[in-house]
C-alpha positions as CSV (number, residue, x, y, z in Angstrom):
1,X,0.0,0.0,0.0
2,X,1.6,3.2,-1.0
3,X,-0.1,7.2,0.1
4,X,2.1,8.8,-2.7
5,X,3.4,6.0,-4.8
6,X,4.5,8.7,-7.3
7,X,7.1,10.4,-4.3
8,X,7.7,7.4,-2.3
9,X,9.3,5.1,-5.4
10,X,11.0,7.9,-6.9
11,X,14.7,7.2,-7.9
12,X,17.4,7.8,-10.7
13,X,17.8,11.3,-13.0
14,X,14.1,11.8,-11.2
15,X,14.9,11.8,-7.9
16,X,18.4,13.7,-8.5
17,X,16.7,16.4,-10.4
18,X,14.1,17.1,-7.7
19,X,16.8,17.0,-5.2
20,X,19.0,19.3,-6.3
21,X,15.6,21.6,-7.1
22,X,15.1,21.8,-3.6
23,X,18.6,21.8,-2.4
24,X,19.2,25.2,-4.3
25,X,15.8,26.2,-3.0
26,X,17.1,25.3,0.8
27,X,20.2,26.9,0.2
28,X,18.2,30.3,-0.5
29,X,16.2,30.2,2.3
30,X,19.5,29.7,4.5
31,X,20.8,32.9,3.9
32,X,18.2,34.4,5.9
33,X,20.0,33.2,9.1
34,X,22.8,35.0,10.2
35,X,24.5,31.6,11.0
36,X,24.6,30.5,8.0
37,X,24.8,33.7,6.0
38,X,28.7,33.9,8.1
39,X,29.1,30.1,7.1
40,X,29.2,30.7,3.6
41,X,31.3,33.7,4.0
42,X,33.6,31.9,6.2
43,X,34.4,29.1,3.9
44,X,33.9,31.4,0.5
45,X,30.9,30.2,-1.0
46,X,28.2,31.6,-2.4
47,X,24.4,30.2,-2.9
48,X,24.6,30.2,-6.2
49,X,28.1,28.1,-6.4
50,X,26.0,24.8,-5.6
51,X,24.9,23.5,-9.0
52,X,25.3,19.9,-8.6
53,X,24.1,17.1,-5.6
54,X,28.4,17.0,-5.4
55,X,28.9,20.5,-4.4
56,X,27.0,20.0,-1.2
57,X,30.1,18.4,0.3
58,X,31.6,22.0,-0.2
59,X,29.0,23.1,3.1
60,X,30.4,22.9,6.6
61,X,28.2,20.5,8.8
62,X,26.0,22.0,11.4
63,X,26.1,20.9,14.7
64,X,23.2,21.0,17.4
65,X,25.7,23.5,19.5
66,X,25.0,26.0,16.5
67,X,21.1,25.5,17.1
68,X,21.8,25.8,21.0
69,X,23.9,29.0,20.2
70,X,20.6,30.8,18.4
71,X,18.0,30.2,21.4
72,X,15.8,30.9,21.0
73,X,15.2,31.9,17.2
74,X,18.0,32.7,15.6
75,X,17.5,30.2,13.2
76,X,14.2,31.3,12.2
77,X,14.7,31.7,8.1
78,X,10.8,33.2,8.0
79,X,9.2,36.2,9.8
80,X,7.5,35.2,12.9
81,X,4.1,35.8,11.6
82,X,4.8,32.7,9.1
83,X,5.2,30.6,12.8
84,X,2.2,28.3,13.0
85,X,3.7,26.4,15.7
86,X,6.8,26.0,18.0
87,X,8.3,22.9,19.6
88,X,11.5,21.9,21.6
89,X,14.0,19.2,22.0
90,X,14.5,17.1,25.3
91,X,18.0,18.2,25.5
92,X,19.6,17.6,28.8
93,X,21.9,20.4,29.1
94,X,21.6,24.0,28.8
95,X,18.9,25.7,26.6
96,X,17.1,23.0,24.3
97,X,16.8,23.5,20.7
98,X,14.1,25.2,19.6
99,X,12.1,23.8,16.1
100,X,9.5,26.3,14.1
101,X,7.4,25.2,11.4
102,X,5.4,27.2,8.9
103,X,1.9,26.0,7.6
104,X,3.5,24.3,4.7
105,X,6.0,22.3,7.5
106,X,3.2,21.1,9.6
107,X,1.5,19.8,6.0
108,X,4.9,18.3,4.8
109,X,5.6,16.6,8.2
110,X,1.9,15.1,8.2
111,X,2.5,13.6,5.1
112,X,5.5,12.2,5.4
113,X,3.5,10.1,8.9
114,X,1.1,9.2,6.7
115,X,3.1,7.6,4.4
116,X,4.6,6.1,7.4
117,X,1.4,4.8,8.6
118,X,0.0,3.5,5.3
119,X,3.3,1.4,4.2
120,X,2.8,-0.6,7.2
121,X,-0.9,-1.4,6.6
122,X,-2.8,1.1,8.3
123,X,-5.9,2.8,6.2
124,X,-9.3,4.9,6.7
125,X,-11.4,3.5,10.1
126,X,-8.7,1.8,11.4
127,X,-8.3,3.0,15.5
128,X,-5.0,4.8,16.8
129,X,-3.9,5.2,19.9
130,X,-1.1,7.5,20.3
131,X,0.4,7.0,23.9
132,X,3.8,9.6,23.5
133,X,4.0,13.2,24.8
134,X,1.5,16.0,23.9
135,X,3.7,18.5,24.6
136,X,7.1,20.2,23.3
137,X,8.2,16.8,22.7
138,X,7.3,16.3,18.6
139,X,6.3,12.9,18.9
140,X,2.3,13.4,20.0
141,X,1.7,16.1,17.5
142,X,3.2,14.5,14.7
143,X,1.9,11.0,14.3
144,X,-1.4,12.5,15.5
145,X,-1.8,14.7,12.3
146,X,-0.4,11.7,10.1
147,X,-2.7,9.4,11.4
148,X,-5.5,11.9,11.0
149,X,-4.9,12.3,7.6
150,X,-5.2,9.1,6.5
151,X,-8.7,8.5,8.1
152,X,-7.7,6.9,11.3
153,X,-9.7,7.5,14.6
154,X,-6.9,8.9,16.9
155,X,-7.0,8.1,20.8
156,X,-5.1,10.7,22.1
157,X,-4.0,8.7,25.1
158,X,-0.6,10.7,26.0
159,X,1.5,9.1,28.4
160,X,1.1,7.3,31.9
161,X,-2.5,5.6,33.3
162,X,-1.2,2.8,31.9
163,X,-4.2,0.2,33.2
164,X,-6.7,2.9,31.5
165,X,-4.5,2.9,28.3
166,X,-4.8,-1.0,28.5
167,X,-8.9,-0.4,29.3
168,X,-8.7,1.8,26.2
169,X,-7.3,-1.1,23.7
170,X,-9.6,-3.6,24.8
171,X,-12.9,-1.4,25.1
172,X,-12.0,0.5,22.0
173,X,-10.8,-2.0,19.5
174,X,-7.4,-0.6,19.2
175,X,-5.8,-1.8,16.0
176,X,-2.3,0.3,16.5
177,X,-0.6,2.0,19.1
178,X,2.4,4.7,18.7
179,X,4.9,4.9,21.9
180,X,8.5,4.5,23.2
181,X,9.8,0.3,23.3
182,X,10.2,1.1,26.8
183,X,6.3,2.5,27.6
184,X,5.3,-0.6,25.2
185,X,7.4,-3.4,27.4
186,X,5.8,-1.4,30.5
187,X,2.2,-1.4,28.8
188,X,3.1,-5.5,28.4
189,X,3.7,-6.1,31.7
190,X,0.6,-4.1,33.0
191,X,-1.4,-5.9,30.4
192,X,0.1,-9.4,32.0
193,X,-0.5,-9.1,35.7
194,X,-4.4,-7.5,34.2
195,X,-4.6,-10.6,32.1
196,X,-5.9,-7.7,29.8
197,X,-7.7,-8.9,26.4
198,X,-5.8,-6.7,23.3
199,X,-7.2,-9.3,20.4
200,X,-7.8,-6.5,18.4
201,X,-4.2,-4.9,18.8
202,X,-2.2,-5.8,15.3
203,X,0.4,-3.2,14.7
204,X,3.1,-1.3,17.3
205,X,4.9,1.6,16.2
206,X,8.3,2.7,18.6
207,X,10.5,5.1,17.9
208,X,12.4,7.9,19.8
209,X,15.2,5.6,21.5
210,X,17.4,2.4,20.4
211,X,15.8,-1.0,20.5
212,X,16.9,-4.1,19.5
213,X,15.9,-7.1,17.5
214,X,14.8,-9.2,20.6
215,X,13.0,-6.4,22.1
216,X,10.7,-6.3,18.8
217,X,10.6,-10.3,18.8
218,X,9.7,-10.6,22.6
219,X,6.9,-7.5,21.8
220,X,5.4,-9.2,18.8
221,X,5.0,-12.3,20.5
222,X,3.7,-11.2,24.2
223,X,1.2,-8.3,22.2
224,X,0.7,-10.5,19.2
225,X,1.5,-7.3,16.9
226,X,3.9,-6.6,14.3
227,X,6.8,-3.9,15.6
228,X,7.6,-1.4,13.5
229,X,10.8,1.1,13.9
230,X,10.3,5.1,13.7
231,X,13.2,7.5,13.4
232,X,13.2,11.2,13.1
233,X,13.9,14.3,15.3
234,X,12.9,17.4,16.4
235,X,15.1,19.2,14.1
236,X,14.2,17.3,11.2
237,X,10.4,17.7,11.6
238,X,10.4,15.2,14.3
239,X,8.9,11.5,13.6
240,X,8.6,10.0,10.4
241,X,11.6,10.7,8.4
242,X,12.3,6.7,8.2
243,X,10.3,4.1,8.9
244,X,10.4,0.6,8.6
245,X,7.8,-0.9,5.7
246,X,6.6,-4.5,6.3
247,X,9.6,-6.2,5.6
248,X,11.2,-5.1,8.6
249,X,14.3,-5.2,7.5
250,X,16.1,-1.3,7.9
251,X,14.4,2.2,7.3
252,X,13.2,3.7,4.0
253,X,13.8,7.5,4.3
254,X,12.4,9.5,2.2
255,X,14.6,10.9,-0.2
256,X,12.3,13.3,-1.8
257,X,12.6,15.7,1.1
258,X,15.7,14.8,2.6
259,X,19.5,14.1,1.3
260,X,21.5,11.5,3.8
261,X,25.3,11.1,3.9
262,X,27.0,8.8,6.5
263,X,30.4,9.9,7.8
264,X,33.1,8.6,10.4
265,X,32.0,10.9,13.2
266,X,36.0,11.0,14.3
267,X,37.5,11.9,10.7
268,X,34.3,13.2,9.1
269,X,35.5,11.3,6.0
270,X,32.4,9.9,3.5
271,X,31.5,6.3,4.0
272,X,29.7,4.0,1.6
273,X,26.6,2.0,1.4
274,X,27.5,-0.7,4.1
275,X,29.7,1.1,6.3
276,X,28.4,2.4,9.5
277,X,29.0,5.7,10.7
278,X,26.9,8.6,12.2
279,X,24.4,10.0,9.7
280,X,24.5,13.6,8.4
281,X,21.1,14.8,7.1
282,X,19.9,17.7,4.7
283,X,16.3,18.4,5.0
284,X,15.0,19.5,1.4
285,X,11.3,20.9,2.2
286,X,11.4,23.0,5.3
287,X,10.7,26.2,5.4
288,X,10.7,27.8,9.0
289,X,13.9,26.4,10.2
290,X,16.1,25.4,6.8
291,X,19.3,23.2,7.7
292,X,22.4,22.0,5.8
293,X,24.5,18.7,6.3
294,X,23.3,18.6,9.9
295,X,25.2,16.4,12.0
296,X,22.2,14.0,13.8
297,X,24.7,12.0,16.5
298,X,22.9,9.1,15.2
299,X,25.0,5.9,14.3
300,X,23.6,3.7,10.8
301,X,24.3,2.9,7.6
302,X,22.8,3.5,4.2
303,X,22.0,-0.6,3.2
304,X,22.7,-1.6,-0.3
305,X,19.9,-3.5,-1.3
306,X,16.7,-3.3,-3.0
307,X,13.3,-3.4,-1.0
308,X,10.7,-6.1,-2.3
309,X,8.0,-3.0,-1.6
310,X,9.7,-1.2,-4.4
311,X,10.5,2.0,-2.2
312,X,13.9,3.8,-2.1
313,X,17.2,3.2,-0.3
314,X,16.8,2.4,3.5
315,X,19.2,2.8,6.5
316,X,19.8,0.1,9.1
317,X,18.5,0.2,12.2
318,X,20.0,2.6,14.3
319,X,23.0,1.2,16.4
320,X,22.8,4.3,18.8
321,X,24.4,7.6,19.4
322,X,27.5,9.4,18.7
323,X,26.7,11.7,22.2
324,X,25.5,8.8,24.4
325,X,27.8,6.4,23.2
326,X,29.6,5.4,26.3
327,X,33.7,5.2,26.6
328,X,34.8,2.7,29.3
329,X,38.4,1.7,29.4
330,X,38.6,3.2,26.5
331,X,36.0,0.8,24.7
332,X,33.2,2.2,23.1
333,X,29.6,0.7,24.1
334,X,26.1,1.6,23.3
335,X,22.9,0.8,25.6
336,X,21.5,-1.1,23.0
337,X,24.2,-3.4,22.7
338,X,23.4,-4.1,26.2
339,X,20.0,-4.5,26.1
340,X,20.1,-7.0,23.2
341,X,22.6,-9.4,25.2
342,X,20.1,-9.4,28.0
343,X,17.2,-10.1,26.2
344,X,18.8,-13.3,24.8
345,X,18.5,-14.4,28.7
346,X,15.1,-16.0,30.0
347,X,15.7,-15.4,33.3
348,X,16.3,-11.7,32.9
349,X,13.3,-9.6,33.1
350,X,12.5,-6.2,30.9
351,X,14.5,-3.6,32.8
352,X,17.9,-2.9,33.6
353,X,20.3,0.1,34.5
354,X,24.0,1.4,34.0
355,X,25.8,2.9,36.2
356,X,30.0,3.9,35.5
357,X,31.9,5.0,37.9
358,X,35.7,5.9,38.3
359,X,37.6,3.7,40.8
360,X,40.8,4.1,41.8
361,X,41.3,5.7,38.0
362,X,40.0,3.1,36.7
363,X,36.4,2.8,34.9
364,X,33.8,0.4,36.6
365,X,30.4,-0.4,35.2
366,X,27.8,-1.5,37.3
367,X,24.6,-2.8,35.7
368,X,21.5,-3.7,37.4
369,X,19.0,-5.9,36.4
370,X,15.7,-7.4,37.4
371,X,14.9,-11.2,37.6
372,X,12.4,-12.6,35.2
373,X,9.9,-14.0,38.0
374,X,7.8,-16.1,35.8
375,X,10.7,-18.0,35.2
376,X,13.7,-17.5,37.9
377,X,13.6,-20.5,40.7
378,X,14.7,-17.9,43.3
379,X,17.2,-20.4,44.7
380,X,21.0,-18.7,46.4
381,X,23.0,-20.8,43.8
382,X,20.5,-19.7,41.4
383,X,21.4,-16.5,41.5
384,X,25.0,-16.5,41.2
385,X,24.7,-19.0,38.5
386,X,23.0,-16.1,36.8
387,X,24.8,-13.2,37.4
388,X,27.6,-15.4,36.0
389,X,25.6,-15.9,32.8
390,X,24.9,-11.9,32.9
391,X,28.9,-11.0,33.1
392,X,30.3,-13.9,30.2
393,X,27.5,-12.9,27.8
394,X,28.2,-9.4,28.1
395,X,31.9,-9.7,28.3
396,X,31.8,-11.6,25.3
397,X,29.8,-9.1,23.1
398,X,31.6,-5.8,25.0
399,X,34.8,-7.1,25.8
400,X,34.6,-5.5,29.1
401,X,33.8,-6.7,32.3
402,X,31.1,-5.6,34.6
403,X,29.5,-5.9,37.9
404,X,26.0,-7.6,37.8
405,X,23.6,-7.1,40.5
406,X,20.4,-8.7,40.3
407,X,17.3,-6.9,41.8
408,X,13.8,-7.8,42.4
409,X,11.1,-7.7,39.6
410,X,9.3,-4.4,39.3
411,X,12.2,-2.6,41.6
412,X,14.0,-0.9,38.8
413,X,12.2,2.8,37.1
414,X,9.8,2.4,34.3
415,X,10.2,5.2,31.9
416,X,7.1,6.7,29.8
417,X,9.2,8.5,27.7
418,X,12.5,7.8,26.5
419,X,14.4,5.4,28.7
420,X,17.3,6.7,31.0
421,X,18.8,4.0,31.4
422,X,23.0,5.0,32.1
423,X,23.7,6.9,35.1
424,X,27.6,8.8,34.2
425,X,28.7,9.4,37.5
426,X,32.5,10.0,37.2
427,X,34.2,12.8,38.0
428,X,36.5,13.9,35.1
């Protein structure tokens, strides 16, 4: 099923052409920022230099510093009258980032959902219930409107009264539900101990944080759904600038309103198809809020195959972030990475934390995790039988080792939003 077959199979001459249309057309609207008006002068270029999808490797890469910088908006490229709305990011330090869109944003943005929603089986009648943040946070808004406009009722559920959001899928008929993997393992275990009836619950759409392949397995078979990945961000829109189609295997972005180039984060050198590196984005349609070659932290790789849906080039899964990638003893490891070790382990439960701290100069990771109890015997020998499962599994995928404590089922935070699941406390 396709929403704009025309846009979302474009590719070749085609898709070039319209690119580089709306790259020149981005580029123009830049130079109503004074950030990137100095850019330009700074590395002696003008708009008008950029005649060919090659020349954009002549920009400097913008960084989410520079959108810190021009709280709250500098980087408006539009008059503030042309503002139909305003959201910001979650950041965790200083100011957060600031995102404006125009009417023609907001119109853009909800289509690029509703493709989203429709490639995955979704049409007209079906019922939505969208349990992520109404507020600053882009995620509520934006699949709201998608869904919307493809004729979906929307349950505006928001976040937390998790029973009543379970009440909500039985009593409603709730085919799809749009959250965080973390809210949906929480909603799961609710739904569990409620021995809650979600028959009518087929499709589960998670986004905003890394989750891995077991996560989505053990989701899909304790909902009986199929999981489907969202990426996007704030800056980019927000959701809905990939999404996984029903193959499930990596992200089609759309490449009509956005040009993607992967680069080693440490030499900012150009990788190819296959190689993984963080992904540098240039969104082709915005209007309020114009970027170019903006650095997204976000670690993936453009995949060099062909999609049996017939839809453009996809990026894996996201491995995780460039910013919260942890360094420990000088080895780099992502949450992810540890939550897809655990979840190989039945007598592990759904939740677990980090914590590093610095010993004696040295690095020490601590990780915390709760006992599956449907499963775990609850015998002493038991238990250290287990925590020395934990430790070789993930010294064998990390290379590092790490302190396992085991903790109690339910005893760990539940997170409605993105998870926080590392706690950084050394001292540098």
């Amino acid at each position: 099923m396709f929403w704009n077959e025309k846009m979302e199979t474009l590719r070749g001459k085609e898709l070039q052409e319209l690119q580089l249309k709306r790259l020149k057309e981005t580029v123009a609207r830049t130079q109503n920022i004074g950030f990137y008006k100095k850019m330009f002068a700074e590395a002696g270029l003008r708009p008008e230099d950029i005649t060919s999808l090659d020349d954009l490797s002549k920009i400097p890469f913008t960084r989410k510093a520079d959108l810190r910088s021009g709280y709250p908006f500098g980087f408006l490229a539009v008059p503030m009258n042309k503002v139909n709305r305003i959201h910001t990011t979650s950041g965790t330090t200083g100011k957060p980032t600031v995102v404006a869109y125009t009417k023609n944003d907001l119109n853009y943005w909800s289509e690029l959902i509703a493709r989203n929603l429709t490639m995955v089986g979704l049409r007209e009648g079906d019922m939505f219930q969208n349990a992520s943040n109404y507020s600053l946070f882009t995620g509520g808004l934006g699949f709201h409107y998608g869904a919307e406009k493809i004729g979906c009722a929307v349950v505006p559920a928001g976040v937390g009264n998790t029973k009543r959001q379970i009440e909500m899928i039985s009593d409603f008929g709730v085919n799809a539900i749009h959250c965080t993997p973390s809210y949906a393992m929480h909603l799961t275990e609710v739904a569990e101990e409620m021995q809650a009836n979600h028959d009518s619950l087929k499709i589960g759409v998670f986004g905003a944080e890394s989750w891995s392949e077991n996560m989505r397995r053990d989701l899909e078979t304790r909902l009986n759904i199929k999981a489907y990945d969202s990426y996007g961000m704030s800056e980019l829109f927000g959701p809905g600038v990939a999404f996984e189609c029903q193959e499930q295997n990596g992200l089609h972005i759309w490449h009509d309103c956005y040009i993607v180039e992967i680069i080693d984060p440490v030499t900012e050198e150009t990788l190819g198809p296959g190689e993984k590196g963080e992904m540098v984005v240039t969104p082709l349609v915005k209007e309020a809020m114009p970027l170019l070659r903006y650095r997204t932290g976000d670690i993936t790789m453009l995949m060099e195959d062909d999609c049996p849906c017939g839809r453009g080039q996809k990026i894996a899964r996201l491995l995780g972030r460039s910013d919260d990638m942890l360094t420990v003893r000088g080895i780099n490891v992502f949450p992810s990475q540890i939550e897809h070790v655990l979840k190989n382990i039945p007598e592990v439960g759904d939740q677990f934390m980090v914590y590093i701290d610095r010993v004696n100069h040295l690095d020490e990771m601590t990780i915390d995790v709760e006992i599956n109890k449907n499963i775990f015997s609850g015998e002493l020998s038991d238990l250290t039988r287990l925590q020395s499962k934990i430790g070789k599994a993930l010294h064998e995928t990390l290379t590092l080792r790490a302190t396992i404590r085991l903790v109690e089922p339910g005893s760990l935070p539940r997170f409605e939003g993105k998870a926080k699941r590392v706690v950084d406390r050394r001292v540098i």
